[in-house]
N, C-alpha and C positions, 0 to 999 in steps of 0.2 A: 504494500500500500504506500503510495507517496508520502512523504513528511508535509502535513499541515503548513500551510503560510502561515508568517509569524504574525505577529497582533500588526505590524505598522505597517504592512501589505494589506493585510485587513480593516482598516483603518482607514488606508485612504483606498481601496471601494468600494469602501462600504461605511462602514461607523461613524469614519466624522467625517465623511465626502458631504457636500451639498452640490446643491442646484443654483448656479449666480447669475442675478441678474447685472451684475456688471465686475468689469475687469480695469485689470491695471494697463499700463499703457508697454509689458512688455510685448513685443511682437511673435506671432506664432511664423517659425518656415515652412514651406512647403514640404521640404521633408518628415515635418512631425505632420502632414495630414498622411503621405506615402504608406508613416511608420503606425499610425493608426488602422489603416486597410490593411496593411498586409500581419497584423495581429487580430484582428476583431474579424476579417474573412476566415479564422480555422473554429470560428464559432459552430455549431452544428446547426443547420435547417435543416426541412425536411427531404429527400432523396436529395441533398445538395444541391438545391433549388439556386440559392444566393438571389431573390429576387429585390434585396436591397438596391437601387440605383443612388449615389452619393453628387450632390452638387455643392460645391464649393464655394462657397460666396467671400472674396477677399477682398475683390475691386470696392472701392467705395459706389462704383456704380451699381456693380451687382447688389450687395447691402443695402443702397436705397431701393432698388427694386426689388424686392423683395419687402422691405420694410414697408413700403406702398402697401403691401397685400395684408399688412398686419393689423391688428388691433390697437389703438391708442396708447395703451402703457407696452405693450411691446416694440412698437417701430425705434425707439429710442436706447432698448438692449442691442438691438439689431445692428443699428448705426453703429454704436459705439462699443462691439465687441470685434477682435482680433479678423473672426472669422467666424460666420453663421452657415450651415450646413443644410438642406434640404436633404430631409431621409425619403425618399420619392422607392417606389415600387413600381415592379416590370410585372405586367399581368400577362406579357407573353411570354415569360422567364423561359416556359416550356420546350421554347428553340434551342434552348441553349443546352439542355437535359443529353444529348447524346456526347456531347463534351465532360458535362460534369458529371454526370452519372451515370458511366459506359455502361455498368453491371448488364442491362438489363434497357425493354425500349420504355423508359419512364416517360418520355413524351407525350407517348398514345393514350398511356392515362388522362391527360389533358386535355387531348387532340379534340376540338368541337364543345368541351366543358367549357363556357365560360365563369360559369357560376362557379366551380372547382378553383379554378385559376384563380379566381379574384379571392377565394376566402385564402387560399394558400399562400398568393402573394402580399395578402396584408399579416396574416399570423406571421409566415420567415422573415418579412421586411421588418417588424415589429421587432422580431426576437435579435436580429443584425442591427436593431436602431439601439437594444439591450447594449449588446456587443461593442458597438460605437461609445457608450457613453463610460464601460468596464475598460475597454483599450485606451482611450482616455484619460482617463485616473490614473489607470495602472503608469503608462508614460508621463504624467506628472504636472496636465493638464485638466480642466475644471470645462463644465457643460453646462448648460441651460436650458434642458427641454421644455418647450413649449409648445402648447395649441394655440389661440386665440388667432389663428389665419382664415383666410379665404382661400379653401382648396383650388377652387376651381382657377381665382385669378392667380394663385402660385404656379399652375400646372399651364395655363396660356402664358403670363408670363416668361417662363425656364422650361416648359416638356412639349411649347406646342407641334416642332419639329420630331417629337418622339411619340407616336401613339403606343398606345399600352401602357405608356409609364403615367403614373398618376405619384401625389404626394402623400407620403403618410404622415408626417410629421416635420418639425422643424427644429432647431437647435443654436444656440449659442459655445462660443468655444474658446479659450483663450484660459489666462491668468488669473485665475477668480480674486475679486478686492474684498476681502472676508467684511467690509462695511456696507455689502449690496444685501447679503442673507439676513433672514428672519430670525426668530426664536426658532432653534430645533424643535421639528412638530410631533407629536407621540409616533410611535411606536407598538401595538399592542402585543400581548405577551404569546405563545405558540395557541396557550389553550380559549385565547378569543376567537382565532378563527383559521382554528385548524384543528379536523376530524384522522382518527387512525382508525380505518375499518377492519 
C-alpha cells in the first residue's frame, strides 16, 4: 500500500486550501498552465473519455471577454486574476474514443446517443474540472470556481467555431491574496451525510 501524504500535502488540497476571489499581483507562466494539464489529464474519466476542453484566458482581452458574460460581483475577479480558465466540455468526445480507448470500439457506445454523450460529457468534464483545481494546489497555485455566467454567451463568445463543445464551468487562477476569502464555512462530520450499507 502507498505511504499516506503527509499532513502539509494535505493541507494545501484540501484542509486549509480555499476558493479566492482575488490575487496578488505575482504572475502565472504559461508553463504552470502546460504543468497543470499534463498532471490533472492522468485523473480517471470514464473509458478515458477526457471530455474536458481547457481555454485559457490570459490576454486582458480574453478576461474582459469573458468577464462580459459574467455576473456583476464576478466580472471584476475575472479582470483582475493572473488567468481565468473556461472548463468547457466536448459532447463529441466520442471521436476521439478509438485513440484513447483502443481496448475495445467504445465509440459505438455513443455513436447516435446524444442524450448519453451529453450526460457523460458533463459528469468526466466535471470530475477533470475536480482535477484542475487538485493539480493546482498541488503545484502551489490557488483557484476560484465559479458559476454566476451566461453559458450560452461564454460558449458564442470562445466555442462558436467548435460545435459540440459547450461550457461547464469557469475559474479563477493565480496567487491567492489570503484578504479576498471569507470565514472558513463548516464542514459536517462523516455521520451527517454519509450512509454505510
Amino acid at each position: 500500500m502507498p505511504d499516506v501524504l503527509n499532513d502539509e500535502a494535505l493541507d494545501r488540497i484540501f484542509r486549509t486550501a480555499r476558493s479566492y476571489n482575488g490575487y496578488t499581483d505575482r504572475p502565472v507562466a504559461e508553463e504552470q498552465l502546460h504543468a497543470i494539464w499534463d498532471l490533472m489529464k492522468w485523473g480517471p474519466t470514464s473509458a478515458n473519455q477526457l471530455p474536458a476542453r481547457l481555454i485559457w484566458c490570459v490576454s486582458e482581452e480574453a478576461k474582459a471577454k469573458l468577464a462580459a458574460c459574467t455576473s456583476a460581483q464576478n466580472q471584476p475577479k475575472i479582470l483582475k486574476a493572473p488567468v481565468s480558465v473556461i472548463i468547457a466540455m466536448d459532447v463529441e468526445f466520442h471521436e476521439h474514443l478509438p485513440e484513447l480507448f483502443p481496448h475495445t470500439d467504445a465509440k459505438a457506445w455513443f455513436d447516435g446517443n446524444t442524450e448519453l454523450r451529453e450526460a457523460s460529457a458533463f459528469r468526466n468534464s466535471t470530475l477533470q474540472g475536480a482535477y484542475f483545481i487538485i493539480a493546482a494546489r498541488a503545484l502551489g497555485l490557488d483557484t476560484g470556481p465559479m458559476s454566476g455566467f451566461d453559458q450560452g454567451a461564454v460558449d458564442k463568445a470562445f466555442l462558436a467555431d467548435r460545435p459540440g463543445v459547450r461550457t461547464n464551468f469557469i475559474s479563477t487562477l493565480g496567487y491567492g491574496d489570503p484578504a479576498s476569502v471569507y470565514d472558513r464555512l463548516p464542514r459536517p462530520s462523516f455521520a451527517k451525510f454519509n450512509t454505510i450499507a
